[in-house]
N, C-alpha and C positions, 0 to 999 in steps of 0.2 A: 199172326205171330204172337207168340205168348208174350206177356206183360211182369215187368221189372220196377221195383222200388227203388227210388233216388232220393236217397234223403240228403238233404243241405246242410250245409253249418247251422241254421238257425235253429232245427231241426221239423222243418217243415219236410213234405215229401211231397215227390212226384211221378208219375206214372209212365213210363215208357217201352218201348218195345225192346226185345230182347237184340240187339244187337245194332243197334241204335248208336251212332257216334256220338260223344260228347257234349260235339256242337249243335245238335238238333234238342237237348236238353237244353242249352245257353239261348238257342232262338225261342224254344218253348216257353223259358220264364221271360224274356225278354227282349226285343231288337235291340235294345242300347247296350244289353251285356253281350249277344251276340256277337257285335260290332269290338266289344271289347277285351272279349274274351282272347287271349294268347296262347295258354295252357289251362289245364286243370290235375288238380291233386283228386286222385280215385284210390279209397282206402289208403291213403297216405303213399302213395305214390304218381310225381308228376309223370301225364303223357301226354300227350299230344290235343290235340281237339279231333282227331279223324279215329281218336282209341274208338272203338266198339264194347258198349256195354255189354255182358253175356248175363250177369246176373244183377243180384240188388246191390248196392254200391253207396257208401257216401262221397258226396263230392263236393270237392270245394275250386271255384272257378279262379285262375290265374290272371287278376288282371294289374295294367298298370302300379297300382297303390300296392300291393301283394307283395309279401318280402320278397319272394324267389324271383319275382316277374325281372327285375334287373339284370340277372346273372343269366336267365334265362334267355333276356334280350339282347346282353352280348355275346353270348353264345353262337346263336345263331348272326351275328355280325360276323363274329370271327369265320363263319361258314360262306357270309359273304364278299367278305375280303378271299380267301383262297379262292373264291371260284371268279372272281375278278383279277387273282396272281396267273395263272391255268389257264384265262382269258387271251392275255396279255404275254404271257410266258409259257409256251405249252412245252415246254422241257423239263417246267416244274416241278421235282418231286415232295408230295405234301407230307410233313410230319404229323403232329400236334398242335390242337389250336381252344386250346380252353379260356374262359372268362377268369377277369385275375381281380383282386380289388377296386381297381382303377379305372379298367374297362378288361381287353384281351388282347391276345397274341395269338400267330399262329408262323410255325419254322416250315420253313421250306430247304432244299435242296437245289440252287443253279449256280451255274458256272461263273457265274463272276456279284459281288455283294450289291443292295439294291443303290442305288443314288437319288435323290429328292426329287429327280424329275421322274423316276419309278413309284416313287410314292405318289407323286402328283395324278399320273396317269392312272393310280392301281385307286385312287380314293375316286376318278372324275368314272372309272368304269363301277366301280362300286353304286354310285347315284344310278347312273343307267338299268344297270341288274334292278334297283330297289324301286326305281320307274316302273319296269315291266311288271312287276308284282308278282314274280314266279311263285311258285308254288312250292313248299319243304314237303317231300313226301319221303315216308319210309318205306325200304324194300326190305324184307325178309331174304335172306338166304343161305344155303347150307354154310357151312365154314368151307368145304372144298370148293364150291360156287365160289365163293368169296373169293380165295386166295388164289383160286385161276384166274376172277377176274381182276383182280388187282395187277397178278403178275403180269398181264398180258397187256397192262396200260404201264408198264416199266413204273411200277410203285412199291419197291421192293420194301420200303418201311412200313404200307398198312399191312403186306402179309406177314409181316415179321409181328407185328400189333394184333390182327388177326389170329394169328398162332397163340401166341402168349396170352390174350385175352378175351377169345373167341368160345361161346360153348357150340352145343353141334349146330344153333341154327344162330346165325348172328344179324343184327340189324344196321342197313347204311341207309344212308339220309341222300337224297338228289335236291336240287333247287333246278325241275325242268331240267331242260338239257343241257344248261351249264354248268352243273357240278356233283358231283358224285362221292362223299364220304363214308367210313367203317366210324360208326359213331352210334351211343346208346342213347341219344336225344333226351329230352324232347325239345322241339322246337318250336317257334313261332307257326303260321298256318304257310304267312307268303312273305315275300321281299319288299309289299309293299307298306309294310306295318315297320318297317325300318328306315327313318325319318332322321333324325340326328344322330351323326357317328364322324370321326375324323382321325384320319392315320396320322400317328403323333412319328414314330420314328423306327429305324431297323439296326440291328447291330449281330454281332458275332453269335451264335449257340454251338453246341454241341448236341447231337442225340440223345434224347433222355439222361442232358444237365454232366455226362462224363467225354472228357477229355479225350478219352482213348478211342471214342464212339466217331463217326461223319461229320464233318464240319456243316455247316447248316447256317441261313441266314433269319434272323426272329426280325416279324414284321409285328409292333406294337400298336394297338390302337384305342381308342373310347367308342362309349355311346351311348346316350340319354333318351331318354324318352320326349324331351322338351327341349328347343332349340336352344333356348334361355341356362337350360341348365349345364349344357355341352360350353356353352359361351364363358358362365360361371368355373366351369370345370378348367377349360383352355387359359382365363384368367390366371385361377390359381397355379397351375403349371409356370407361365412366364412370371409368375411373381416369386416361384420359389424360384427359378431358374437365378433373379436377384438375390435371393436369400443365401442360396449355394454356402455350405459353409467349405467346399473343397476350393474354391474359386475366392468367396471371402475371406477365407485364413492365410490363399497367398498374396493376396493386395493388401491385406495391412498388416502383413508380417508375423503372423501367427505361429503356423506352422508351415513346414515342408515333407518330404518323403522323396527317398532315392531307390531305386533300384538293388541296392547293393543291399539294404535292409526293408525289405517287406513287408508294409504293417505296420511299420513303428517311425510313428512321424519325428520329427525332428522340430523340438518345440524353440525356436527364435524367442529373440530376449523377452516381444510383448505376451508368445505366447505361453513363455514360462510365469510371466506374472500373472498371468489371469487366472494358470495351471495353481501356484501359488494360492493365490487368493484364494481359491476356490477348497482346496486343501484346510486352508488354513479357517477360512468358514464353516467349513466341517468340525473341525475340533471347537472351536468356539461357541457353535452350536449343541455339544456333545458335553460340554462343561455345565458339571451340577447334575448331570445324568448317571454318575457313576460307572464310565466308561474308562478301562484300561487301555491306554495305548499302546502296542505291542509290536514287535518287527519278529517273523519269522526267516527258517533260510530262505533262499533261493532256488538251491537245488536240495531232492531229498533222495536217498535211497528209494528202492522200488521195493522192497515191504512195508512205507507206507503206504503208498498205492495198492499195493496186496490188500491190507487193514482194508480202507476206507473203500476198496472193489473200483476205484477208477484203473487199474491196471485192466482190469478184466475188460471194461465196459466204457472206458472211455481215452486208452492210450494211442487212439489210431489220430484223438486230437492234441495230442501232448507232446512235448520238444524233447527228445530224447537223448542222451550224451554220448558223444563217441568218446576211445581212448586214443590218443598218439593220433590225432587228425584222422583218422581213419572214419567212415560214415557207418551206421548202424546197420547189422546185419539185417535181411532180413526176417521178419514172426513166424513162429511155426506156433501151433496151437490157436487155442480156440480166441488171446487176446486181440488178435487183427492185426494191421498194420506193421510198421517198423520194430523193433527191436531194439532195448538201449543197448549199447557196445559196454564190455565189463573196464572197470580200471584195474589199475597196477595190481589191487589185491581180489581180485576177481566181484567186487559189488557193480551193480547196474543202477545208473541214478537218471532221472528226470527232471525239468524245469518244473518248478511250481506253477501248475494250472489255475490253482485256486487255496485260498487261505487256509478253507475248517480243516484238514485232517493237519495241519499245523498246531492249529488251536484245541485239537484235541488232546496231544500230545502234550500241550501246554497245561491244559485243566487236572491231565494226569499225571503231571510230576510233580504234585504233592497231594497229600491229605486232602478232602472237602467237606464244611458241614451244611450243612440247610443253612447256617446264619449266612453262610460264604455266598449264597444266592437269594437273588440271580447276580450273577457273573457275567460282565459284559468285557470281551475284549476286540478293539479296535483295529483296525488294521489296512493299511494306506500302502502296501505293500506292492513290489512291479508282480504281474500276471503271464505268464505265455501261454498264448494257444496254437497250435498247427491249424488255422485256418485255410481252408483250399484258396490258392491266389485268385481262382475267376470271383471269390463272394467278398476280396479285399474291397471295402468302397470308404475311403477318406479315414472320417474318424471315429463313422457307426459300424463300422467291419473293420477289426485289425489284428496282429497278432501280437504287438505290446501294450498293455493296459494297467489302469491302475483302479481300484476300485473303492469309496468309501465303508469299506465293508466291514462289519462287524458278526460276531456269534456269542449270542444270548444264551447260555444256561439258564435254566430255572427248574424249578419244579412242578409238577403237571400242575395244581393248582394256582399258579403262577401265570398259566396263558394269558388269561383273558385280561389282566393286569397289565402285562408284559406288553400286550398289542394293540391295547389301549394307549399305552404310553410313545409306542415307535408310530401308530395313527397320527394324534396328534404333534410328534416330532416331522410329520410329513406336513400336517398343515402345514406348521411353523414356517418350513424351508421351503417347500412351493409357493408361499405368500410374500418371502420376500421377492420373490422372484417373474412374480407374477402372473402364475402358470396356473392355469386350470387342469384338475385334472379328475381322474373317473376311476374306480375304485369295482374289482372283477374279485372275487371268491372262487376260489376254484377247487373244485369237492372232490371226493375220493374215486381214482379210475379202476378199471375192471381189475387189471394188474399189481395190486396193491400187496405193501409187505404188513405185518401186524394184524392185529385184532380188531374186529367189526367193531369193539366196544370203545376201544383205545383212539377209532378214529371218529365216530362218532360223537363221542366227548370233546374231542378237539374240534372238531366241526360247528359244533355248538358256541366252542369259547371265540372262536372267529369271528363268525357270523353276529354274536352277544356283543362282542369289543367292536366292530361297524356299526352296529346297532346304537351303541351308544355313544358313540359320535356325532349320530344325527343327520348323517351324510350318507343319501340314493347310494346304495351299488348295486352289482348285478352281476348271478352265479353261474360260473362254467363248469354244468356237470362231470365230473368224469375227467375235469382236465387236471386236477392236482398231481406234483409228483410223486410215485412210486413210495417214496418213505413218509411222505405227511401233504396235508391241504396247505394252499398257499394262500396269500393277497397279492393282488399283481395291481401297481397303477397304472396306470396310461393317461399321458399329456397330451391335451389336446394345444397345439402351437399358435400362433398368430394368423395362421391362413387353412386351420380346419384340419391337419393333418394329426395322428395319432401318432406320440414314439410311445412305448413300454418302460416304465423307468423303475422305479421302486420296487422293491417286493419283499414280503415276509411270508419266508414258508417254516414252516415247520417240520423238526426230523424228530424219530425216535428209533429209526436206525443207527448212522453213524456214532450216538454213545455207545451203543450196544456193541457195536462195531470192534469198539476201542476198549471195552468193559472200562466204561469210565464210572464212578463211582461218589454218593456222598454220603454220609451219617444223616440219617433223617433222626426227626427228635424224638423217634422211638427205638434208639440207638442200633437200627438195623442200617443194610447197606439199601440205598435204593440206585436207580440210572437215574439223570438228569433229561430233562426235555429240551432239545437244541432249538433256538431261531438262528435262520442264516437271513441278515436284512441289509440291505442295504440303501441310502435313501437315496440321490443319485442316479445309481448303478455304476457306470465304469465313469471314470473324470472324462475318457476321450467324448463317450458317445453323450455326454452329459454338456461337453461345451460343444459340441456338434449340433444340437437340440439349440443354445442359447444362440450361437452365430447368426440362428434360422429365424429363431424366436425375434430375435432386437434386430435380424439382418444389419448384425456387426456393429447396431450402434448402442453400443452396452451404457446402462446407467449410471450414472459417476460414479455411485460405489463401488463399481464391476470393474470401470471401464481401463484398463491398463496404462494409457496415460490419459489422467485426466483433466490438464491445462496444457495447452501451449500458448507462449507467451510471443507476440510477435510485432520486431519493431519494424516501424518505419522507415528509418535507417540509421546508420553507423552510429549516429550522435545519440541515438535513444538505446545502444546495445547495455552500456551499462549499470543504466537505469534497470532495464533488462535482467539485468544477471541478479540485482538484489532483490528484485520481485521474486526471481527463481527460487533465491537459497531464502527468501520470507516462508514461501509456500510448502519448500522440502520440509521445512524445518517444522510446519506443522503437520507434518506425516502426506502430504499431495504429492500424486505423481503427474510432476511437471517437466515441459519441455522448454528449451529457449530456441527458433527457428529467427536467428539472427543474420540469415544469408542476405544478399544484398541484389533482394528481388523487391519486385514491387508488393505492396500489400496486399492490393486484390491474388496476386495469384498464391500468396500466403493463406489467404484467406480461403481460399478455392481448397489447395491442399491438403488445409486442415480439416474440412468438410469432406472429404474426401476419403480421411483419414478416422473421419467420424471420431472427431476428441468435443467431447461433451462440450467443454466452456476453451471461449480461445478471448485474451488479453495483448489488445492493442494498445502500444504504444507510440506515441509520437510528442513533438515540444509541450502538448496542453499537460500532458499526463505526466511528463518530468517536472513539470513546473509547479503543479499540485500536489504532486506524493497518491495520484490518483492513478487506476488502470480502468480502459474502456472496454466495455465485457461484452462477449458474444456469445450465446448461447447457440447450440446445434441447433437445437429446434424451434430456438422463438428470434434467433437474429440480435440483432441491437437491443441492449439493456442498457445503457446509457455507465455514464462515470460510476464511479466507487471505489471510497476510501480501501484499503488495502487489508487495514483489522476487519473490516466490518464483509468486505471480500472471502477471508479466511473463513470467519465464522459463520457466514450464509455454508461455507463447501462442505464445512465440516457438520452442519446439522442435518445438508442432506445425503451426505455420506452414513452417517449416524443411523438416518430411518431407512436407511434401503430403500428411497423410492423409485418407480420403473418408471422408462420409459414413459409410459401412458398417462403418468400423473405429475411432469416437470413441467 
């Protein structure tokens, strides 16, 4: 057989025959890579270990440690969880089954949804398969091959996948005799290289994610490479399962949500204060910044929307007005979706999705010089969106919101100043809060409006203002939006997970949009350069993050009531009451719990209730002008005069300390 070049990452090479599997190149340079080899990348694409070399080839070997080896290794779980459902279930028909961030999924098709003793069984048959050490092998076959042998196993969704995704010769994947998928692989060699995995839980799907499509049951699962780290992994699950902030916000009275309004929770008295607070931090934080605070309408005609192109390109997610109760006709033409209904005088108007073409409108109803910028206006304003109900989830998916959001004007010269300045306003605000978090660039994609040059320069003043901060990020090519590069944060939480919160992007569309306009000091007309920023992001999904973060038990300066006073009994209520209006009176948000229980279960309550410091009273403490103090997290703090009370609260209300550091 003629002989083939393999060169390696290192850029060593090695000699092999012309058609030579992968694997006999991994046992060539080594038995321990052999043994741990998964997959390999050949000229930059993974296949299998049983690919065949035909010619010279760079390769690079898929093991454990190897970015893709994870996604790769739940991949094929998710192959052997279905061939474990099909086991167990031979009515089964198989949808889709890809690796997800967390581990994978895979929908199936049966007559009634699974139950925990289905899961129990589908995870104990799963071991078994991974026992036997079957073998992942690919079959080549035509696409007619295929979709007769599908149809003829009543699987009418891979022909339907096969159709749509097939070219003339398509490849499916068997595990041995138990299982048989339309799948472009690659996968692992055998089932027996598949060691830790565990089926977390099932619920409702649809066929490819729409409503109108087969009703379908999604079986969820993980899987690590190390038992240790599935164990780590399964931890963190039951610890946010605590954290819940849909479950946390209704046990200590946060929020609610009703059916009758979708989306839009219903914030209870504590959960309008912390709503408050949070609001109101914002602006306090924003003081000295030269920020305009500003209310736009609610509802606007639909030639702004015209203007600003979300009519065109984004009204299928926006709330549309009918007249006389009547519901919106519906869209003809290229915009999608529904149709606003005209009013009395024939105009068609929309719910405000988002602020800037607001604030456009704003910057252009009068004159502007270069001195007038940058121009920052604020804006705390209600949001709707037409969210589809199956992605509604608490208060990280909704379709009423409110946003800390602002729109910086400045002038191109101006960026790198500008994103400097909202950088370090991110420190600021995630430090008090005590949020780490990670800082993504995201550069110009294939789709891009403007000029090579125009974004290149802004790319530059990005990447320059990160830079000089001093603070690691890291760049997602290609990912920026369509009218300018962004900065996108992301908070890493108290148990390792990632939300998206902050962002500064960049537009030098929507002025242009608007012919918005200022006198530059070469008294010509020039456009302005937009930032759309917000540090936050929406208030919902931002105290959704905190509920997770502190799992409800917020810092006293957060925390919505931050004393409860609680007596003994009847004879110590009044004493009571003036500690109360002591405390009001220096701005604390206190309770008096003067029911006529015992103290332990007051005490229980309150813990319960996660209120930072709780004040007991009884004879010693009316008799001294003293209150005995309990702290959430350190217990019994002994007596304390009542000034010296106040002004311990108030200094650490003052430094915003977290959690972590009382």
């Amino acid at each position: 057989m003629s002989q083939i070049t393999v060169t390696l990452p290192d850029g060593s090479t090695r000699a092999a025959s012309a058609g030579a599997a992968v694997s006999a190149v991994a046992a060539d340079i080594s038995p321990r890579l052999a043994r741990q080899a998964l997959a390999a990348i050949v000229d930059g694409r993974m296949v299998d270990l049983s690919y065949p070399l035909e010619g010279d080839a760079a390769v690079r070997f898929v093991t454990p440690d190897a970015p893709e080896a994870l996604q790769l290794y739940r991949h094929s779980t998710a192959h052997l969880l279905a061939a474990a459902v099909t086991a167990l279930f031979p009515e089964a028909q198989c949808g889709i089954g890809p690796a997800i961030d967390e581990g994978f999924f895979y929908d199936f098709v049966v007559d009634r949804p699974f139950v925990p003793e289905d899961l129990e069984a589908i995870e104990r048959k799963m071991g078994e398969l991974a026992k036997q050490d079957l073998r992942y092998e690919r079959k080549m076959m035509s696409k007619a091959e295929a979709k007769a042998y599908f149809d003829g196993r009543g699987e009418p969704l891979k022909v339907q996948l096969i159709e749509e995704k097939g070219g003339p010769i398509v490849s499916c994947y068997t595990i041995e005799d138990a299982f048989i998928d339309f799948c472009t692989g690659p996968h692992v060699p055998s089932t027996g290289r598949l060691k830790a995995f565990k089926v977390l839980h099932s619920s409702g799907a649809y066929w490819k994610g729409d409503s109108r499509n087969q009703p379908m049951q999604r079986i969820y699962g993980t899987a690590f490479f190390k038992a240790s780290a599935l164990t780590a992994h399964l931890t963190r699950i039951e610890e946010a399962k605590k954290r819940d902030h849909r479950r946390l916000g209704k046990d200590l009275g946060l929020f609610t949500f009703h059916p009758w309004a979708p989306g839009a929770p219903f914030w209870q008295a504590k959960g309008t204060t912390l709503y408050r607070l949070l609001s109101d931090y914002m602006r306090d934080a924003l003081s000295g910044e030269d920020y305009l605070e500003v209310r736009t309408p609610l509802v606007f005609n639909k030639a702004l929307w015209e203007t600003s192109g979300h009519w065109d390109h984004y009204r299928e997610n926006m709330f549309l007005l009918a007249s006389d109760g009547e519901p919106p006709a519906p869209a003809t033409g290229n915009g999608g979706g529904p149709s606003a209904a005209e009013d009395r005088d024939g105009a068609q108007f929309a719910l405000k999705a988002m602020n800037c073409p607001g604030h456009m409108l704003m910057f252009g109803s009068e004159g502007r010089s270069y001195r007038d910028l940058p121009l920052r206006f604020h804006d705390q304003g209600v949001l709707h969106r037409q969210e589809a109900s199956g992605v509604l989830s608490g208060l990280t998916r909704v379709r009423q919101f409110s946003q800390d959001d602002a729109h910086c004007f400045i002038t191109e010269d101006q960026i790198g100043e500008e994103v400097e300045r909202l950088l370090r306003l991110i420190d600021r605000v995630y430090g008090d809060f005590g949020l780490d978090y990670a800082i993504e660039l995201s550069t110009r994609p294939e789709d891009y409006l403007g000029e090579l040059e125009t974004w290149n320069h802004a790319e530059a003043q990005l990447r320059g203002a990160i830079e000089a901060t001093g603070r690691p990020f890291t760049v997602s090519e290609g990912d920026g939006s369509f009218y300018g590069p962004k900065i996108d944060v992301h908070v890493t939480d108290a148990i390792g997970r990632r939300w998206q919160c902050a962002t500064i992007q960049l537009d030098y569309q929507m002025p242009q949009r608007f012919g918005l306009k200022y006198v530059g000091a070469d008294n010509a007309d020039h456009t302005p350069v937009l930032i759309h920023r917000a540090i936050f992001g929406s208030f919902e999904r931002f105290i959704a993050l905190l509920i997770e973060q502190y799992a409800g038990a917020f810092p006293l300066w957060l925390a919505p009531v931050q004393v409860r006073i609680l007596n003994i009994a009847d004879r110590h209520a009044e004493y009571g009451r003036t500690v109360q209006e002591r405390l009001a009176a220096a701005g604390l948000r206190v309770e008096l719990d003067d029911r006529r229980e015992k103290i332990g279960l007051k005490i229980r309550e309150a813990q319960l209730q996660k209120i930072p410091r709780m004040l007991v009273i009884g004879d010693r403490e009316v008799e001294n002008g003293t209150v005995a103090v309990r702290s959430r997290t350190q217990g019994d703090l002994g007596a304390s005069a009542l000034d010296e009370l106040i002004r311990t609260l108030e200094e650490e209300v003052r430094l915003k300390r977290t959690p972590a550091t009382e």
